[in-house]
Backbone bond lengths (Angstrom), bond angles and torsions (degrees), N, CA, C in turn:
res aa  C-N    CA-C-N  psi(-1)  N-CA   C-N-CA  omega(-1)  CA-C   N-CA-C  phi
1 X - - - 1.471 - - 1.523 109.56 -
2 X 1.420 110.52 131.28 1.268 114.83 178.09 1.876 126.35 -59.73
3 X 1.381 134.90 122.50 1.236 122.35 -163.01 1.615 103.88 -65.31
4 X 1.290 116.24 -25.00 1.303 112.37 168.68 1.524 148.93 -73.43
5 X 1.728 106.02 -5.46 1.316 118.84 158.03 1.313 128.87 -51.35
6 X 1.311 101.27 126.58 1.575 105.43 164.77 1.070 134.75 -82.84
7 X 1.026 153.80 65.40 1.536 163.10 135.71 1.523 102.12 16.66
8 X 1.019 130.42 -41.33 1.649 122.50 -178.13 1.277 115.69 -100.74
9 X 1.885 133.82 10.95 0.571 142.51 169.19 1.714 111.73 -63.66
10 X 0.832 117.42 -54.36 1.689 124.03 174.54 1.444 119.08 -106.94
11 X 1.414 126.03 161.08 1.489 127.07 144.81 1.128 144.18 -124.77
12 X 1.204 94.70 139.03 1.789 109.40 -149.57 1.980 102.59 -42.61
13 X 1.404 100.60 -33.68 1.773 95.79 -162.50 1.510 94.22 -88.60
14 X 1.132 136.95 9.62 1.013 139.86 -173.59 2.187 111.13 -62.87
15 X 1.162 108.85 151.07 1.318 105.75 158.39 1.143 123.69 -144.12
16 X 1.487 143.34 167.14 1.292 110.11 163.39 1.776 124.53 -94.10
17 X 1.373 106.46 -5.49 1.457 110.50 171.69 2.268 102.82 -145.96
18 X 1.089 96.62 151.45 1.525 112.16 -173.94 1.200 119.10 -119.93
19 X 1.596 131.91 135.17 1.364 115.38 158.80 1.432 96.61 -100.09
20 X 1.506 116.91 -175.21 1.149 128.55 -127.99 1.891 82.92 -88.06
21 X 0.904 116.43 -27.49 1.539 120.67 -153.67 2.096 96.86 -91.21
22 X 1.298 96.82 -11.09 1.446 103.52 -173.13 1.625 106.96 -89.85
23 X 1.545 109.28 -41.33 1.319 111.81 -170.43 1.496 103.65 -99.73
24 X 1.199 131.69 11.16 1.094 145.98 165.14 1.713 122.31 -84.10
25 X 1.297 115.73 -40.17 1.281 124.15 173.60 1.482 112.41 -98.81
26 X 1.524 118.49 -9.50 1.614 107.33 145.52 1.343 123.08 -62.98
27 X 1.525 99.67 -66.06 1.842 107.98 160.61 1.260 111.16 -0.88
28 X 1.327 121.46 -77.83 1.249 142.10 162.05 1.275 143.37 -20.58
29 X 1.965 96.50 -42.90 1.620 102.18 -161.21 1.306 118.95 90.02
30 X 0.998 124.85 -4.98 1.717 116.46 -162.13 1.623 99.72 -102.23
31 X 1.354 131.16 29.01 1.580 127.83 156.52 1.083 121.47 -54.61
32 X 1.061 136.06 -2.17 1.658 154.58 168.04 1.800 100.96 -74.74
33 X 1.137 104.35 -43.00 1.671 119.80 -163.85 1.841 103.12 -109.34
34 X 1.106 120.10 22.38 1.667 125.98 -173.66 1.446 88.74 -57.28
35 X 1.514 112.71 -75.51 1.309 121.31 -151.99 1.783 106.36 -54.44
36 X 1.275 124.78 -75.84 1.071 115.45 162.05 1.398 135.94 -21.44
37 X 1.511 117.82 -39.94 1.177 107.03 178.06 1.539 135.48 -92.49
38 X 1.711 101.16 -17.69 1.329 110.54 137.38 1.057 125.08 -60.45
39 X 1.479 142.82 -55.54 1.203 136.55 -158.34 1.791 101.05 -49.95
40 X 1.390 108.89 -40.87 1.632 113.85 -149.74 1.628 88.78 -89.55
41 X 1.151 137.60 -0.27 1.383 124.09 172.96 1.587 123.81 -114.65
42 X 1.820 84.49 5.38 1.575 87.54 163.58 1.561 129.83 41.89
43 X 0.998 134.92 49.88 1.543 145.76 174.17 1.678 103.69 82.01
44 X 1.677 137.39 -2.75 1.236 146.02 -164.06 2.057 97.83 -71.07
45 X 1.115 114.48 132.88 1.303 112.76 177.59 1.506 115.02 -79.83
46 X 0.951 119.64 -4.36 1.814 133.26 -177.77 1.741 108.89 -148.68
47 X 1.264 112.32 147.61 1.322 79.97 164.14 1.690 119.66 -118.58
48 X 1.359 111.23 -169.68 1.276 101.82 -175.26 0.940 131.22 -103.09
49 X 1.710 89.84 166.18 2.040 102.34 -169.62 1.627 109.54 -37.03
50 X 1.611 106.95 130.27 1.456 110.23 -164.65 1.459 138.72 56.94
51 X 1.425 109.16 3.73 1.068 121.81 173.69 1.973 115.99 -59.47
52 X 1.161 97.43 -18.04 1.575 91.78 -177.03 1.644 99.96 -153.50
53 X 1.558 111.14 66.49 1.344 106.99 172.15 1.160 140.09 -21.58
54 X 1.660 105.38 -58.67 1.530 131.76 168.08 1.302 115.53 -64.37
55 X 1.614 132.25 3.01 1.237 122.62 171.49 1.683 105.47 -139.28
56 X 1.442 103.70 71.35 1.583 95.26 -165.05 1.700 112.78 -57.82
57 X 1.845 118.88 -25.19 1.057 108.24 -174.21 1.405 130.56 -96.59
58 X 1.598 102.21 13.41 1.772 120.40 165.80 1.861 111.98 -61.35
59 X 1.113 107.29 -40.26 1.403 106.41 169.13 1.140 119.35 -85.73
60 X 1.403 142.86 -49.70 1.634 139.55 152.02 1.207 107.13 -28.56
61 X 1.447 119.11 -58.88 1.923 106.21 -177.89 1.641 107.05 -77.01
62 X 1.084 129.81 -11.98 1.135 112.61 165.80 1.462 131.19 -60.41
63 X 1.715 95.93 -54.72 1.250 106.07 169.02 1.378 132.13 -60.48
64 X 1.538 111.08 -26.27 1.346 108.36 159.96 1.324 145.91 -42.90
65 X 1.876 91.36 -42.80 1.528 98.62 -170.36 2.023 102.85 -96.60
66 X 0.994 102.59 -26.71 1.591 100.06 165.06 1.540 124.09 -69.47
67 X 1.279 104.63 -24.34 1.802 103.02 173.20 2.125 91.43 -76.56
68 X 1.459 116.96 -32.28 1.456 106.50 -166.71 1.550 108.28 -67.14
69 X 1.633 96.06 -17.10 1.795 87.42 -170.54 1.692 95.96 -90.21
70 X 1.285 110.30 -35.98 1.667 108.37 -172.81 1.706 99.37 -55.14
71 X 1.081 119.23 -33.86 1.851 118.84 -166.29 1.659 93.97 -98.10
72 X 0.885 123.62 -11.13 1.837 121.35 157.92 1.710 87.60 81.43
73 X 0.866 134.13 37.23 1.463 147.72 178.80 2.236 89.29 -83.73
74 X 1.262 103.05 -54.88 1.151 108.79 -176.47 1.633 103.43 -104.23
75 X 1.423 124.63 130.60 1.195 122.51 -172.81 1.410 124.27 -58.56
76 X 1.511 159.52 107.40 1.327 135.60 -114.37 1.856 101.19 -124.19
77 X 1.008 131.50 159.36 1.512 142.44 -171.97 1.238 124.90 -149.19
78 X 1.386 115.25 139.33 1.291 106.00 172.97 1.478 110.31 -109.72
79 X 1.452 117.67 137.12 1.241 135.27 -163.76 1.744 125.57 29.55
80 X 1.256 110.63 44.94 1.649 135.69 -167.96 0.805 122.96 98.16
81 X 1.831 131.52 -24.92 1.145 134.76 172.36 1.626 145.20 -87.04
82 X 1.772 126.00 90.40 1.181 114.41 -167.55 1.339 133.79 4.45
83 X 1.430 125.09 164.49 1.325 103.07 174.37 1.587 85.65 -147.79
84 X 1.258 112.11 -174.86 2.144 118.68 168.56 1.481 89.64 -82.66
85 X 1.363 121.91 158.98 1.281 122.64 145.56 1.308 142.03 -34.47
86 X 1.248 108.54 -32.70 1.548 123.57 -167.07 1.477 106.44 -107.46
87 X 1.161 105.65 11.13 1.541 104.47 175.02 1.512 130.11 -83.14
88 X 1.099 115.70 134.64 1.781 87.15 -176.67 1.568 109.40 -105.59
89 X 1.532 109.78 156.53 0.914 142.20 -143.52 1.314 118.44 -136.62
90 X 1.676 132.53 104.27 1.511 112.71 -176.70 1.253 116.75 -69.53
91 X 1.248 123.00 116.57 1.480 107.80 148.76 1.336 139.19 35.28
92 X 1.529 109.72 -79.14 1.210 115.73 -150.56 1.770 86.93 -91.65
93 X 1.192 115.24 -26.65 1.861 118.84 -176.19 1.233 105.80 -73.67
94 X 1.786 132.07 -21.51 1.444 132.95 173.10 1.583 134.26 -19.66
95 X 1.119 140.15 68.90 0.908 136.27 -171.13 1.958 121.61 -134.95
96 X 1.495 99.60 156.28 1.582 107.24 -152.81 1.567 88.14 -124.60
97 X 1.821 95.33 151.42 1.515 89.98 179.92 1.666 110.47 -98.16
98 X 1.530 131.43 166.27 1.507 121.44 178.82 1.520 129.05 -40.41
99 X 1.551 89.72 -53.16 1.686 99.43 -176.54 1.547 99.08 -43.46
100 X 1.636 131.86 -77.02 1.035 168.38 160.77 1.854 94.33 3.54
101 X 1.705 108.19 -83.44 1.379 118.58 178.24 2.012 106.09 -46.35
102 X 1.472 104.65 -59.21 1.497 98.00 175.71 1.900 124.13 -35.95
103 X 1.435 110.16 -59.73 1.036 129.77 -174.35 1.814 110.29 -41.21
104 X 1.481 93.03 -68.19 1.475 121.47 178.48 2.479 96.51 -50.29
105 X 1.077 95.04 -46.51 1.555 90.17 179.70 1.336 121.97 -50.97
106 X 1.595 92.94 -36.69 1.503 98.87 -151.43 1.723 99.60 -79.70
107 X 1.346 107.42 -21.92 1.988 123.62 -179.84 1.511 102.92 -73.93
108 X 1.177 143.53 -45.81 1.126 164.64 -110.10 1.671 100.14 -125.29
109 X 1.452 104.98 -79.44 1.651 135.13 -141.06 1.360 95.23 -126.40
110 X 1.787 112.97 36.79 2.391 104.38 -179.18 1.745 95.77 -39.25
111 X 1.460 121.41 -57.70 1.321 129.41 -164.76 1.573 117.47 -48.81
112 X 1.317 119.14 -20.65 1.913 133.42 -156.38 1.882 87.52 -102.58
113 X 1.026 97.32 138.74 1.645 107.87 164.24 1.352 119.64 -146.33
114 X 1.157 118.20 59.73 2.028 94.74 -154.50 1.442 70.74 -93.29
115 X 1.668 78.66 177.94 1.530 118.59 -131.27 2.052 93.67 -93.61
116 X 0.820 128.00 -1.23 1.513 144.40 169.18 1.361 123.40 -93.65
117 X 1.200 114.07 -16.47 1.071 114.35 133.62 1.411 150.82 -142.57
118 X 1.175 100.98 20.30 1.513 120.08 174.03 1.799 103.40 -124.14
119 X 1.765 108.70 135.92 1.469 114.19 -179.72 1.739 107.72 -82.39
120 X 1.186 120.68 -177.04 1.363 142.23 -150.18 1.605 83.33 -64.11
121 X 1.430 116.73 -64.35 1.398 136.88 -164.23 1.615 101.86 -61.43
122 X 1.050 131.75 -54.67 1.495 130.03 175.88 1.818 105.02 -54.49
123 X 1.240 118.77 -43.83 1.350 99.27 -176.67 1.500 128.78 -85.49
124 X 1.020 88.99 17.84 1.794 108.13 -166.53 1.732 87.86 -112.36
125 X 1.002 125.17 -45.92 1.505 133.09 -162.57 1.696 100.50 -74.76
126 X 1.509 112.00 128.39 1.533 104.20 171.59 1.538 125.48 -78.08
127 X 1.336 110.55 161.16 1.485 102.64 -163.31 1.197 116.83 -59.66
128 X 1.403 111.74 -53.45 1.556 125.01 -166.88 2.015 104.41 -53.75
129 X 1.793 122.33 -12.32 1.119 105.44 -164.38 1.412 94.59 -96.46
130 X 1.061 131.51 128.70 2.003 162.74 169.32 1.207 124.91 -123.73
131 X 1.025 100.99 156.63 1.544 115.84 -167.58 2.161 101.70 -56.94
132 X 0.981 108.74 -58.39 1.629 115.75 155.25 1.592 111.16 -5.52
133 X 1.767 94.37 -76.78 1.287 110.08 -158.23 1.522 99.11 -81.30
134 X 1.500 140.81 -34.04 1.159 113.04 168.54 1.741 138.72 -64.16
135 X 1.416 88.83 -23.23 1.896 115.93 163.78 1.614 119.10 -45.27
136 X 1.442 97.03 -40.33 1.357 118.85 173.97 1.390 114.12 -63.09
137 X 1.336 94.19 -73.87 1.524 108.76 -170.07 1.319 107.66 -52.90
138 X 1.431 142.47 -12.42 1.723 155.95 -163.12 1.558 77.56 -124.00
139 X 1.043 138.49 28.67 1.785 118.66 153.99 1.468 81.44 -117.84
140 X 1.141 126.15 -51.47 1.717 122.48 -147.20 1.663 97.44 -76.37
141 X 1.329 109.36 -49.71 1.857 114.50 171.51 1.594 100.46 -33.62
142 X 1.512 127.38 -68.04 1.282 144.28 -158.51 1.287 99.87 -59.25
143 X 1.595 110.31 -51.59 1.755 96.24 -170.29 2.016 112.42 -80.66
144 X 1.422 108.96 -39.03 1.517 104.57 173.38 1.725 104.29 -51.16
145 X 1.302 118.95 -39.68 1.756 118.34 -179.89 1.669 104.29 -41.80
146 X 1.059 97.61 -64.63 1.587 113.11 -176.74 1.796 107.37 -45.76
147 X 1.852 112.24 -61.08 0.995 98.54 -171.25 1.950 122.31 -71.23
148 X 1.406 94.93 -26.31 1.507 92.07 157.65 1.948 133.35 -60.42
149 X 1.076 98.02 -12.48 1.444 99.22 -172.18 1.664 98.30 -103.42
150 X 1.292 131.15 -25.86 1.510 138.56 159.25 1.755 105.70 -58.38
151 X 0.968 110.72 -68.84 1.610 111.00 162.57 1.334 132.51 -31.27
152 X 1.487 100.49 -61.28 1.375 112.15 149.38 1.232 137.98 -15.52
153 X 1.533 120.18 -79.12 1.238 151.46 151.82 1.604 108.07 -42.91
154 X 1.273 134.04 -50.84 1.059 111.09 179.66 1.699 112.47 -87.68
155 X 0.724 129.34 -9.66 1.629 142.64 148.70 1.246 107.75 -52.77
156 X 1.355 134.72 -61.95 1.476 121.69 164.74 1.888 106.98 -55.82
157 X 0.972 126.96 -50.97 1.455 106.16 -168.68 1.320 110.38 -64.48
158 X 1.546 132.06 -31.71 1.420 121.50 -171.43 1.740 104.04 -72.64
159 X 1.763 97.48 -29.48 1.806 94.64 173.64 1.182 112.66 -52.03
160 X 1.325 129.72 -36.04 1.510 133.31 -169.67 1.342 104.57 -77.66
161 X 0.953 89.52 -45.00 2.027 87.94 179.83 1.782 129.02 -57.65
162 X 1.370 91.17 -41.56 1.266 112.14 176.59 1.681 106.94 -75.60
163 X 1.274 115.38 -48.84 1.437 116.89 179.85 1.865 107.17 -42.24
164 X 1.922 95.09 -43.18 2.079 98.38 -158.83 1.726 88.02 -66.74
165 X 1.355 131.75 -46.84 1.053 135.60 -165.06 1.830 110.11 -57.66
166 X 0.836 97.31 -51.60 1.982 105.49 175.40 1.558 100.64 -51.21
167 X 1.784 98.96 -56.77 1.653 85.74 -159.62 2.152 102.66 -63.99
168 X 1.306 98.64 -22.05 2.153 87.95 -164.43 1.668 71.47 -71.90
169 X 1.387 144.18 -71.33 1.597 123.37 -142.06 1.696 103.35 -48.05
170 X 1.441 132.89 -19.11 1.388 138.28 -127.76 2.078 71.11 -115.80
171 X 1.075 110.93 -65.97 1.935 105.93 170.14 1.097 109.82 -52.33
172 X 1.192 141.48 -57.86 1.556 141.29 -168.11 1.480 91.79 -60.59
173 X 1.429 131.22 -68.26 1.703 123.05 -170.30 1.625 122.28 -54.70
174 X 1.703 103.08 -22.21 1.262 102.97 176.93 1.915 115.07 -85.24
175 X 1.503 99.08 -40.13 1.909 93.83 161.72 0.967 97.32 -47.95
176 X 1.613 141.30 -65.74 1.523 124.80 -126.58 1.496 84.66 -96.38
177 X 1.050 141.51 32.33 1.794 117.96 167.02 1.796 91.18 -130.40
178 X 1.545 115.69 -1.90 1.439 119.88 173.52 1.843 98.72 -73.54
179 X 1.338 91.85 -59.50 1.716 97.54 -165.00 1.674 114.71 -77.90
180 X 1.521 109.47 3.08 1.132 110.43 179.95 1.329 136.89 67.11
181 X 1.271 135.39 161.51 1.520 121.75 -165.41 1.946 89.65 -114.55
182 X 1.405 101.00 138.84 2.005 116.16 173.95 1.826 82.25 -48.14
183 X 1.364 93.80 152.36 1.496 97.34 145.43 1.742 112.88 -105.21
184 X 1.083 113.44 -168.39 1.434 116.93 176.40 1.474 132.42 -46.29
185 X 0.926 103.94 -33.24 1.306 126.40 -173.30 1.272 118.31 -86.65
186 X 1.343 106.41 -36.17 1.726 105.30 170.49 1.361 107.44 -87.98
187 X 1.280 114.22 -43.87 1.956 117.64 169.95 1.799 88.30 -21.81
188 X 1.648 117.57 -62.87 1.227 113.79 -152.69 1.472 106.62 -74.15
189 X 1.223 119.49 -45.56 1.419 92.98 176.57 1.498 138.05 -95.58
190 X 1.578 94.60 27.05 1.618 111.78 156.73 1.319 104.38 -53.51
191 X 1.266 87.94 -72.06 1.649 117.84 -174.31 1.299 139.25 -37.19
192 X 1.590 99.15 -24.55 1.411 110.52 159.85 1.588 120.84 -99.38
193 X 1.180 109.90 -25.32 1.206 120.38 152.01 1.443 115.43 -21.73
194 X 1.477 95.44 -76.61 1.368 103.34 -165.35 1.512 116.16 -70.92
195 X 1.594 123.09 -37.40 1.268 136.00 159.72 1.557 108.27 -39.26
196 X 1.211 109.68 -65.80 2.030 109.05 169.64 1.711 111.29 -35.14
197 X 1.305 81.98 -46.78 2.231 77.79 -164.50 1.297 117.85 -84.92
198 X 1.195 103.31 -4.09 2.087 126.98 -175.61 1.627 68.35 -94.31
199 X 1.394 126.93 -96.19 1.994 117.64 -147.49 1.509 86.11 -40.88
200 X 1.231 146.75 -81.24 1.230 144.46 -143.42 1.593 125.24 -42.49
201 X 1.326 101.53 -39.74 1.559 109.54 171.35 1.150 120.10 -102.83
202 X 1.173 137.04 -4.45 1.571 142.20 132.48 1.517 115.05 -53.19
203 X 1.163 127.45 -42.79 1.420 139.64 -174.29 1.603 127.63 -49.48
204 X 1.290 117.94 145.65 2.054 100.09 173.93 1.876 79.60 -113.87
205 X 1.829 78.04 161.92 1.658 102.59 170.87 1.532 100.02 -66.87
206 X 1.246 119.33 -164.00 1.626 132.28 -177.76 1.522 100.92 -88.79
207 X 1.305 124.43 -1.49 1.145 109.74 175.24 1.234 116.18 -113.73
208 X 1.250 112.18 8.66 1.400 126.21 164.21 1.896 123.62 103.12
209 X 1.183 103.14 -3.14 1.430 126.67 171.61 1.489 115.84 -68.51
210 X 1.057 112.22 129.12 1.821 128.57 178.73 1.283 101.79 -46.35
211 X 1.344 132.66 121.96 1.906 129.78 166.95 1.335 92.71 -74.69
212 X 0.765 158.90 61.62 1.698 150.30 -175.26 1.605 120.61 163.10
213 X 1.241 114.69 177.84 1.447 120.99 153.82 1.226 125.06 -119.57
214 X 1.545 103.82 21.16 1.657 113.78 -168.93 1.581 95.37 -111.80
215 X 1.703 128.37 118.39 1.247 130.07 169.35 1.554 120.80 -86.15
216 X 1.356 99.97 4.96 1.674 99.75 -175.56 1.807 99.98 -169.23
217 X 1.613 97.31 173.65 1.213 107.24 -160.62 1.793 100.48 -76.89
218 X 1.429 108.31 -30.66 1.353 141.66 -172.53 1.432 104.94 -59.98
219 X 1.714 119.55 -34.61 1.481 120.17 -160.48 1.761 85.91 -95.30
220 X 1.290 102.77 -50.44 1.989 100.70 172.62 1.397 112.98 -33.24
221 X 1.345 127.62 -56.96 1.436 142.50 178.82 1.375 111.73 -45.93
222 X 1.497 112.84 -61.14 1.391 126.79 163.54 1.646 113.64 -14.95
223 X 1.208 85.19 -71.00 1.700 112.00 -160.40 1.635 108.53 -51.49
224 X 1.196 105.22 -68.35 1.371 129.46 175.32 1.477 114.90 -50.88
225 X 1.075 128.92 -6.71 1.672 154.92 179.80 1.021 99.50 -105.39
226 X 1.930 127.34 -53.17 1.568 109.04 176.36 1.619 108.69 -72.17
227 X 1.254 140.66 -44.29 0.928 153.23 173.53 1.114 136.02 -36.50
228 X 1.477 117.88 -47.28 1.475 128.54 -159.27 1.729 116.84 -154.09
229 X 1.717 107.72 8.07 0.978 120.93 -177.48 1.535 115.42 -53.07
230 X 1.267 117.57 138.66 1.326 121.56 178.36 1.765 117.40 112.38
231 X 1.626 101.59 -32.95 1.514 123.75 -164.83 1.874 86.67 -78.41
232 X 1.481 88.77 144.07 1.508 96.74 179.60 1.662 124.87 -68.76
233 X 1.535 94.05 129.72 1.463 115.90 -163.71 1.367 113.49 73.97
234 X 1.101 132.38 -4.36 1.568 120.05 140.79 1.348 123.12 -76.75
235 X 1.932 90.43 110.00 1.790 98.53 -167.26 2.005 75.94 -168.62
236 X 1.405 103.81 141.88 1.341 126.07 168.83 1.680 102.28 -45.07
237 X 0.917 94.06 -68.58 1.786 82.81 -168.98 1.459 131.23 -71.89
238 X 1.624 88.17 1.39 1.987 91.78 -164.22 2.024 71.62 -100.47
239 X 1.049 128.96 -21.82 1.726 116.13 -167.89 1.498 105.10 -95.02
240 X 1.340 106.15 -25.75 1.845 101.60 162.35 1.278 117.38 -64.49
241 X 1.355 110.21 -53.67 1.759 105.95 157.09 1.285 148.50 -49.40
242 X 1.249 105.28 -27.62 1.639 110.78 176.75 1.930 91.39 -87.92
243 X 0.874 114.77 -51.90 1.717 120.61 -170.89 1.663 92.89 -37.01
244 X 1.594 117.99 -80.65 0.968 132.80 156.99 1.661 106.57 11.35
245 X 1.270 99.88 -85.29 1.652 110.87 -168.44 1.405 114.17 -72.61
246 X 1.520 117.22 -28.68 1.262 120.22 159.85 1.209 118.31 -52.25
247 X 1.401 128.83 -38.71 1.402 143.40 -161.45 1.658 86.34 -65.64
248 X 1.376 111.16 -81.51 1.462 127.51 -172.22 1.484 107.73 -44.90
249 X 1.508 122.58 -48.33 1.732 105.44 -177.80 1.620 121.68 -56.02
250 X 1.191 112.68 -36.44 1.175 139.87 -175.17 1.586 116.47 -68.27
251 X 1.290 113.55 -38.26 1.386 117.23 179.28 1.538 123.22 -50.78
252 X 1.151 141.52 134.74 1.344 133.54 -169.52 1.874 97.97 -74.39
């Protein structure tokens, strides 16, 4: 034997056309039992009731595939050779070609694979998977790819974002634990501080003259906004607030 033969090039149970009683006892398995089981059915296109106790499904698959050729389900032939539909055909000459029987199996029988006409890889492979359905599945792969890598990307940018934000709170906590927090006591005499110098420049002398040029707490605010805007804690709402509390510490 040549070392270069292929052995998986063909199969042995293979044919290129079947009558019903041929592709029926592959179905089966029973190529071990060909000869015998032709011999005993003698030119019969099925065989008969009880004719093969021990193989109840040699006659069920027979009949299967001969009712498929009678209903043209399977394309039908006489003695290997196509025929028209409307042709008639004896019986016992009935015969279908592989491609033909395969095709018809695979519509019929997704679950059936014998081994005559389906290779190692087809019977291992589930029915429902086709060329269709893998087409599919390589659209849906392609588009989740995409939406994972958009995700991705924006998952890295919010990381970045979030990272700049940690590190300024991580500077801001380290000034403010440099310069320390007032305790109570100085809170308070900020507070009057500032309450003193707010009455003072709002205020008239005893003779009734403005100490200032500021008529309100609002025009002070002003000022200090054109002035010094930007400098920490000069901001409208952080000076309405302290004023605020200045106002109240200060009050008798």
């Amino acid at each position: 034997m040549s070392s270069d033969y292929n052995a998986k090039s063909c199969n042995a149970l293979e044919k290129p056309y079947y009558r019903p009683i041929e592709a029926a006892l592959r179905w089966c398995n029973l190529v071990a039992h060909e000869e015998v089981i032709l011999t005993q059915m003698q030119g019969r296109v099925v065989p008969d009731v009880g004719a093969f106790p021990q193989w109840p499904c040699l006659r069920a698959n027979s009949e299967r595939v001969f009712d498929a050729i009678l209903n043209k389900e399977i394309p039908p032939g006489r003695d290997g050779l196509t025929v028209q539909p409307d042709d008639h055909v004896a019986p016992h000459r009935l015969t279908c070609r592989h491609a033909d029987l395969k095709e018809w199996m695979q519509k019929r029988y997704p679950d059936q694979k014998p081994a005559f006409l389906f290779d190692e890889t087809e019977q291992t492979t589930h029915s429902s998977i086709n060329a269709d359905a893998v087409r599919s599945l390589q659209v849906d792969r392609d588009a989740l790819a995409v939406r994972i890598e958009k995700a991705t990307n924006a998952y890295l940018t919010l990381k970045k974002e979030r990272d700049s934000i940690v590190a300024e709170c991580n500077l801001l906590r380290e000034s403010f634990e440099k310069q320390g927090v007032p305790s109570e006591r100085a809170e308070a005499t900020y507070l009057n501080i500032i309450g003193g110098l707010i009455g003072l420049m709002l205020g008239k002398s005893p003779a009734g003259k403005p100490q200032s040029v500021f008529e309100s707490q609002s025009a002070i605010i002003d000022s200090l906004l054109a002035h010094y805007d930007g400098k920490q804690g000069i901001a409208a709402r952080t000076l309405q607030e302290k004023f605020a509390a200045s106002n109240r510490a200060i009050s008798p």
